[in-house]
C-alpha positions as CSV (number, residue, x, y, z in Angstrom):
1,X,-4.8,3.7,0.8
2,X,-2.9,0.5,1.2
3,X,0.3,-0.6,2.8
4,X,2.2,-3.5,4.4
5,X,-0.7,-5.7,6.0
6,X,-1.2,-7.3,8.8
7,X,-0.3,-10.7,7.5
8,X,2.7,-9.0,5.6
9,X,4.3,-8.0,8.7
10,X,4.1,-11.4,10.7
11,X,5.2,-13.3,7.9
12,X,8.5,-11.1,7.6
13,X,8.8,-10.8,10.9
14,X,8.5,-6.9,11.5
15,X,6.0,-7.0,13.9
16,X,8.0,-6.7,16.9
17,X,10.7,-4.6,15.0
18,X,7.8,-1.9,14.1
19,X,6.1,0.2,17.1
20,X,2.9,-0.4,15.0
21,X,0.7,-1.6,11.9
22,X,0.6,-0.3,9.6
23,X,-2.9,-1.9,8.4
24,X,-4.1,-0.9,12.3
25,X,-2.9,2.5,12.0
26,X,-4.5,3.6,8.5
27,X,-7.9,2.1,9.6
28,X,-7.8,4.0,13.0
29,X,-7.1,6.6,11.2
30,X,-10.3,6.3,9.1
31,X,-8.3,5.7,6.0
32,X,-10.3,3.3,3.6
33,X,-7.5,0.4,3.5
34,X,-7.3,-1.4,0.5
35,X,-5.0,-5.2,0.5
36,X,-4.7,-8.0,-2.0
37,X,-3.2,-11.2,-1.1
38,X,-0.3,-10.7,0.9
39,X,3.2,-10.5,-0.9
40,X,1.4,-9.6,-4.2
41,X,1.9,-6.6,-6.3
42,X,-1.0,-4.0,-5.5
43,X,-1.3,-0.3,-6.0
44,X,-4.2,1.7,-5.7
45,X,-5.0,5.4,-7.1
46,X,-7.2,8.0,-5.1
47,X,-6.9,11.3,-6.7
48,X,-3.9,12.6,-6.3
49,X,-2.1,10.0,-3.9
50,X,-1.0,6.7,-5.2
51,X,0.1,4.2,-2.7
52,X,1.3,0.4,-3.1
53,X,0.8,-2.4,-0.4
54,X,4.6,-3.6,-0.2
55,X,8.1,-4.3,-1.8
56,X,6.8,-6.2,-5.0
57,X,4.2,-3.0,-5.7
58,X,6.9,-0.2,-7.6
59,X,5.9,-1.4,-10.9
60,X,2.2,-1.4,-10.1
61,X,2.3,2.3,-8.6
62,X,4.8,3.7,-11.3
63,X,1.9,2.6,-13.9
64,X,-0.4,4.5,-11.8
65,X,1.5,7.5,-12.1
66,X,2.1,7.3,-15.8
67,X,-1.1,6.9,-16.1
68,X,-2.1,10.4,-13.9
69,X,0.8,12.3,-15.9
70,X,-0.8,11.8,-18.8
71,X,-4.0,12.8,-18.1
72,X,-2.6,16.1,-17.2
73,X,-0.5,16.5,-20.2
């Protein structure tokens, strides 16, 4: 999985507007968190679920999903 990072969140200034990290909270978890250099575009694919690290990622995760549509049609 991936989402805002660590880094992200400072930089834009969320971290005391969000209860928690994102980054913290998927690792906890025991997600397998996946970044790229922060305010990048960055999807990633795991079977079925296709998530992208931040705001500049839409184009990157709608490729992804083009990409799984077709392989079921």
């Amino acid at each position: 999985m991936t989402g805002f990072t660590n880094t992200e969140e400072l930089l834009s200034r969320k971290r005391n507007l969000v209860p928690f990290s994102t980054e913290d909270a998927l690792k906890e978890k025991g997600a397998f968190y996946s970044k790229k250099r922060f305010f990048t575009s960055y999807a990633i694919e795991d079977q079925s679920l296709i998530t992208g690290q931040n705001p500049w990622s839409p184009r990157a995760v709608a490729k992804l999903l083009i990409q799984k549509l077709e392989e079921v049609v």
